[in-house]
C-alpha positions in Angstrom: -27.8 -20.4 9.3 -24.8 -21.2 7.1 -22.6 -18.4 5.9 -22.4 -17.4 2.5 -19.2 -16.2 0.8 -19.1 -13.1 -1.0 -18.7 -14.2 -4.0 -21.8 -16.6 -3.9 -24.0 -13.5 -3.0 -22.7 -10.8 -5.7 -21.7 -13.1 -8.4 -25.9 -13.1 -9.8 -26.1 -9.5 -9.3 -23.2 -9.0 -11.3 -24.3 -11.7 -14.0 -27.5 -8.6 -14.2 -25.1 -5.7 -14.9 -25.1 -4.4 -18.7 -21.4 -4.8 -20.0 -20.6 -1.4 -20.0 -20.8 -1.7 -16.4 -18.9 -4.9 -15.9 -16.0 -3.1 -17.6 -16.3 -0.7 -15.2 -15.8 -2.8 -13.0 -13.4 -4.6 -14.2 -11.1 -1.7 -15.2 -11.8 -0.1 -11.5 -11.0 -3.4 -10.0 -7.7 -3.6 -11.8 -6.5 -0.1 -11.1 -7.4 -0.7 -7.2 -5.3 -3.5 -7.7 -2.2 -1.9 -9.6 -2.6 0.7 -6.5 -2.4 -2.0 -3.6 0.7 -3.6 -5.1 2.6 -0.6 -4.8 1.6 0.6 -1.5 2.9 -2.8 -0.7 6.2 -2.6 -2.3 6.6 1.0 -1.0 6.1 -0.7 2.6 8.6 -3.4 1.6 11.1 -0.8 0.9 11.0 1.1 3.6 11.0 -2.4 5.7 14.2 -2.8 4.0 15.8 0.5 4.0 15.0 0.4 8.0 16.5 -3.6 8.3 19.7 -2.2 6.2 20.3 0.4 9.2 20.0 -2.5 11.6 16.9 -0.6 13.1 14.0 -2.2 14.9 10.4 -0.5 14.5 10.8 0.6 18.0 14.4 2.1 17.2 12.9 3.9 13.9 10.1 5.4 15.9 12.1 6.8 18.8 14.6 8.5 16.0 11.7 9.3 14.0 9.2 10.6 16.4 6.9 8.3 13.9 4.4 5.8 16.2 5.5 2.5 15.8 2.5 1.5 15.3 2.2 3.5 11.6 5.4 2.4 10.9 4.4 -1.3 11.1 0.9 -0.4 9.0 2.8 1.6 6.6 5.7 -1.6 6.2 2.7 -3.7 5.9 1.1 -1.5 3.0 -1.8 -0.7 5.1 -0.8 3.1 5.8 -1.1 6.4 4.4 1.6 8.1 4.9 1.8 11.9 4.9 4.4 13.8 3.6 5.9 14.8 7.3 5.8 11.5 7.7 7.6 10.5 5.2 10.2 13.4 5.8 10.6 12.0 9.3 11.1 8.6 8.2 13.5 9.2 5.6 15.7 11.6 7.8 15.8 8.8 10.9 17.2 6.5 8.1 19.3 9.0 6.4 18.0 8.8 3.5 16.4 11.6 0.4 12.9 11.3 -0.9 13.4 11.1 -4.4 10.5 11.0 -7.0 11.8 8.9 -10.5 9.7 8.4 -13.5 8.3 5.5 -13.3 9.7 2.7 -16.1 8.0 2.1 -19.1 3.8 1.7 -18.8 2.7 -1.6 -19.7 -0.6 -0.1 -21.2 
């Protein structure tokens, strides 16, 4: 039996939805978007902030007391860090949490 892609399978039950619906949709799709991006740049700073110390994941866990293995899914945007977590993190590296507004909203 060949396999079918997503896509192929949801696109006619989607042609089927009344447009409220779709904008639903739509709108819910882009905000889970907006949301992944910066879970991904978060991870990319805290990759960075550990490479600037000249830390390994390894290194950053034993100071840390963080797995390495949540370190690499939160680098990789994949994690959900909790705020201990993140205290922990940012005092192996030295660093301050810091919340800033964001810049101005593009809506």
């Amino acid at each position: 039996m060949p396999t079918r892609k997503y896509e192929d399978l949801a696109a006619p039950i989607r042609d089927s939805w009344k447009p409220e619906v779709a904008e639903l949709s739509r709108r819910l799709g882009s905000q889970l978007n907006a949301e992944r991006e910066e879970q991904i740049a978060f991870g990319r700073r805290i990759a960075d902030a550990r490479e600037s110390a000249q830390l390994s994941q390894p290194q950053l866990a034993t100071r840390s007391g963080v797995q390495q293995a949540d370190i690499s899914r939160i680098e990789r945007g994949l994690g959900n860090p909790t705020r201990d977590t993140l205290l922990k993190l940012a005092d192996a590296l030295e660093m301050h949490l810091v919340l800033q507004p964001k810049k101005a909203s593009k809506n």
